[in-house]
C-alpha positions as MATLAB code, in Angstrom:
seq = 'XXXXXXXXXXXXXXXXXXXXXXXXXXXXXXXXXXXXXXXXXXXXXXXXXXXXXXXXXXXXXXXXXXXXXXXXXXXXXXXXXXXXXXXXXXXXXXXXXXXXXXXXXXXXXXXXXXXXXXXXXXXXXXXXXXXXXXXX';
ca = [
     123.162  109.949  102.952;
     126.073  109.057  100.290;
     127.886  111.406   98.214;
     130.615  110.609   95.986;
     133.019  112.282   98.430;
     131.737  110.623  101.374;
     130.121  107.111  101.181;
     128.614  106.454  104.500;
     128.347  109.845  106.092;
     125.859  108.281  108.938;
     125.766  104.810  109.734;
     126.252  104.710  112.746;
     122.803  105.521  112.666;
     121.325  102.447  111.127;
     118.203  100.909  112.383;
     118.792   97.624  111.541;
     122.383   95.566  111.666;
     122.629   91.987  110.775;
     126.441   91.304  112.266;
     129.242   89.428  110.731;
     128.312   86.057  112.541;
     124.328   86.205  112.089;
     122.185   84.434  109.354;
     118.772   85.275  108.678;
     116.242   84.197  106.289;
     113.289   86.933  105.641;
     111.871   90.002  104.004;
     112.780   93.514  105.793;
     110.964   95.987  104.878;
     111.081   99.353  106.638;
     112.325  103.289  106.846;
     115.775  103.269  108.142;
     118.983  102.547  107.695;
     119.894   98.696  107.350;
     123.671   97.336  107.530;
     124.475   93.889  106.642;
     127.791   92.473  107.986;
     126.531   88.986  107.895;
     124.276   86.446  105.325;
     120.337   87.573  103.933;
     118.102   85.639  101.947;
     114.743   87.241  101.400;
     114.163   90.466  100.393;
     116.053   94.143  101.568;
     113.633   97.152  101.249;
     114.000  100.363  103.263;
     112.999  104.118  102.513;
     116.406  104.853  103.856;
     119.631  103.390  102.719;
     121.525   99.732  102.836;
     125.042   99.058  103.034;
     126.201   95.578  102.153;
     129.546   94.789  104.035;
     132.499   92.887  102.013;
     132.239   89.778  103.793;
     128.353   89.674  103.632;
     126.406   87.484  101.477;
     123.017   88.646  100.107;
     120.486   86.409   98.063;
     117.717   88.851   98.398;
     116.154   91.925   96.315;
     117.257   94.736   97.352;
     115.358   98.574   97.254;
     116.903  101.540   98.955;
     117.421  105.366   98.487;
     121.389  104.923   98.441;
     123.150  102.089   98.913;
     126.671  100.998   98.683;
     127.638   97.391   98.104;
     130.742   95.482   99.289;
     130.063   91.962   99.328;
     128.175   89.343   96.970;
     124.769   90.079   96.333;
     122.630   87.652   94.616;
     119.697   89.552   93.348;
     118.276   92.925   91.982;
     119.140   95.771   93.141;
     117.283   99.395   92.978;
     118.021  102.341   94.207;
     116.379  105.696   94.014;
     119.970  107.733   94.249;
     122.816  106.953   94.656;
     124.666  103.549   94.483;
     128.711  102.874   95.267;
     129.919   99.616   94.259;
     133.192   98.710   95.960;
     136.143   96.518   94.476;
     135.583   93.486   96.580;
     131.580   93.522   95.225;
     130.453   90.494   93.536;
     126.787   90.813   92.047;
     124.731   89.072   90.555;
     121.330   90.939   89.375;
     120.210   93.737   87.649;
     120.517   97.050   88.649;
     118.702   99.856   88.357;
     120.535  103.564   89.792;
     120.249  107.188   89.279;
     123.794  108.097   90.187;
     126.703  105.054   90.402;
     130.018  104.687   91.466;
     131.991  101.568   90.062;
     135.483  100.937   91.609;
     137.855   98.777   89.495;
     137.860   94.811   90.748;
     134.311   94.742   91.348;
     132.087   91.595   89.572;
     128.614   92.392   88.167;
     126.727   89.937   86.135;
     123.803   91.496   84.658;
     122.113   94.748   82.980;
     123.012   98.241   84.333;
     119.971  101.138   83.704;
     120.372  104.254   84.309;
     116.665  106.041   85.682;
     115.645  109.544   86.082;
     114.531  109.728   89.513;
     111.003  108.755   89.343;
     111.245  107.604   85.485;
     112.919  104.676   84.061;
     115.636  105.615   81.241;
     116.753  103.859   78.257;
     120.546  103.953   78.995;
     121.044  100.278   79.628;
     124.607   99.536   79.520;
     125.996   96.239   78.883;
     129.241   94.387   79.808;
     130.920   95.316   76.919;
     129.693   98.898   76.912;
     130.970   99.123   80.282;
     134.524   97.802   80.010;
     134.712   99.756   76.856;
     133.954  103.068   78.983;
     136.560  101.891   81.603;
     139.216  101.453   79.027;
     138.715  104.728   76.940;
];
């Protein structure tokens, strides 16, 4: 669904939206699509992709194919592609990707590993590490 040249191709197509003024407390779990506009706590786990909008808030774990994050997440996050974190992102959590996109202003707290899809890697990247790769 995301590429690095187009971040949400499709969706318009999501199964489940949570809207800007709706708060739920729960675990999803299912094989579509899932948009979150508004505030989660639980757990976020689809076969398909998430996308977290920048004024949603998110205390959950979330598990997706792709996902691209725009708000504050509180949680883990794991995807088993590809994961876009916007500027306005503030997370909180471990993450675990196979492709990422970073864009400068964003806030993560936590350990960054890189996995093979299917296999976990041993390129765990630190803060440090990671401002040091932004700089250079």
């Amino acid at each position: 669904m995301f590429s690095k040249e187009n971040k949400l191709e499709k969706f318009k197509d999501a199964e489940t939206v949570i809207g800007p003024s709706i708060k739920v407390k729960g675990n999803f779990q299912g094989k579509g699509n899932i948009v979150v506009e508004g505030t989660v706590e639980g757990s976020l786990k689809t076969e398909a992709d998430i996308f977290i909008g920048a004024n949603a808030k998110v205390v959950a774990n979330i598990e997706s194919n792709d996902a691209a994050i725009h708000g504050e997440v509180n949680g883990n996050i794991k995807t088993r592609g590809y994961l876009a974190i916007g500027k306005s992102a503030k997370i909180s959590g471990d993450i675990q990707y196979v492709e990422i996109s970073i864009e400068k202003g964003a806030l993560i707290i936590g350990n960054l590993t890189a996995v093979q899809e299917g296999k976990k890697s041993s390129k765990t990247k630190n803060e440090d590490e990671i401002i040091e790769e932004e700089i250079n």
